[in-house]
C-alpha positions in Angstrom: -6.3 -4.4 216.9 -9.0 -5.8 218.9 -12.4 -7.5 217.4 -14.7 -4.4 217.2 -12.0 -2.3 215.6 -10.5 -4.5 213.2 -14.7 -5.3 212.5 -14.9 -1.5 211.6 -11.9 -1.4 209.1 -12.9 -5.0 207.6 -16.1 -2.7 207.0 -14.3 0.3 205.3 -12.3 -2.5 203.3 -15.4 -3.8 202.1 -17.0 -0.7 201.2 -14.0 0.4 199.3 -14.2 -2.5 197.3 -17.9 -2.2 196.3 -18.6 -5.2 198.7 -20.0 -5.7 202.2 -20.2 -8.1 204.7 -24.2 -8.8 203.7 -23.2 -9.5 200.0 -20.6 -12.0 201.8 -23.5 -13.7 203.6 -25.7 -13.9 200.7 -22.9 -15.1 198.1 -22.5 -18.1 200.9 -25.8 -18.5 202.1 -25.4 -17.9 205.5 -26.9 -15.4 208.1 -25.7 -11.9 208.0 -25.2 -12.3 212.0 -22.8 -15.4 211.4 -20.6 -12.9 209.1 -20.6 -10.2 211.4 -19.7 -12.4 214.4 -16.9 -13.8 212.2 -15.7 -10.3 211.3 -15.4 -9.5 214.9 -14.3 -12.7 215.9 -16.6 -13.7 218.1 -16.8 -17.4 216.3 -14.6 -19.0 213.9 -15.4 -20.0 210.6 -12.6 -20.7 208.0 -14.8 -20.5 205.0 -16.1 -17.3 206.3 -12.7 -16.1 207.6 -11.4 -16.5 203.6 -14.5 -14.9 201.9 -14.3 -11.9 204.0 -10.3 -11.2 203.9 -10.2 -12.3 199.9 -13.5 -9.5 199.6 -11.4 -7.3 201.6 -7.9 -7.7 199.9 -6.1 -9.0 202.9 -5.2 -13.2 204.1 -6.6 -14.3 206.9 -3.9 -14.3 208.9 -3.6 -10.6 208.8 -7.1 -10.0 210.0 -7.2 -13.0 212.7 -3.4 -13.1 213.9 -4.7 -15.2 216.5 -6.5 -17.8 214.8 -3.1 -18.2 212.2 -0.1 -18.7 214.1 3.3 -18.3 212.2 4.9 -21.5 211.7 7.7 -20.8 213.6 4.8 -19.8 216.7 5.5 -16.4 216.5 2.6 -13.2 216.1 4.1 -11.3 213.4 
């Protein structure tokens, strides 16, 4: 999935969850624009990158393939 559409079902996940990506940036104390970008993937941020996939009920690997290669270098 590209950025935009994995941003929009990181979203949904949230929602279902009774979270959002604003409570995310307020429980870290960081912009609401650094956790969208982050969601889309615009910037990194590990910290960020874990607070949003543990709020969503994913790892981070499974929302950012990209930014966690399998150790063996493959994109599973």
């Amino acid at each position: 999935m590209g950025g935009e559409s994995w941003h929009g079902h990181i979203k949904w996940a949230l929602e279902r969850r009774g979270t959002s990506l604003s409570q995310i940036a307020r429980d870290l104390s960081v912009s609401p624009s650094t956790v969208t970008r982050v969601s889309k993937g615009l910037v990194r941020s590990r910290r960020v990158e874990e607070a949003i996939a543990e709020a969503a009920a994913f790892t981070p690997a499974q929302l950012w393939p990209s930014h966690y290669p399998q150790p063996d270098g493959g994109d599973r």
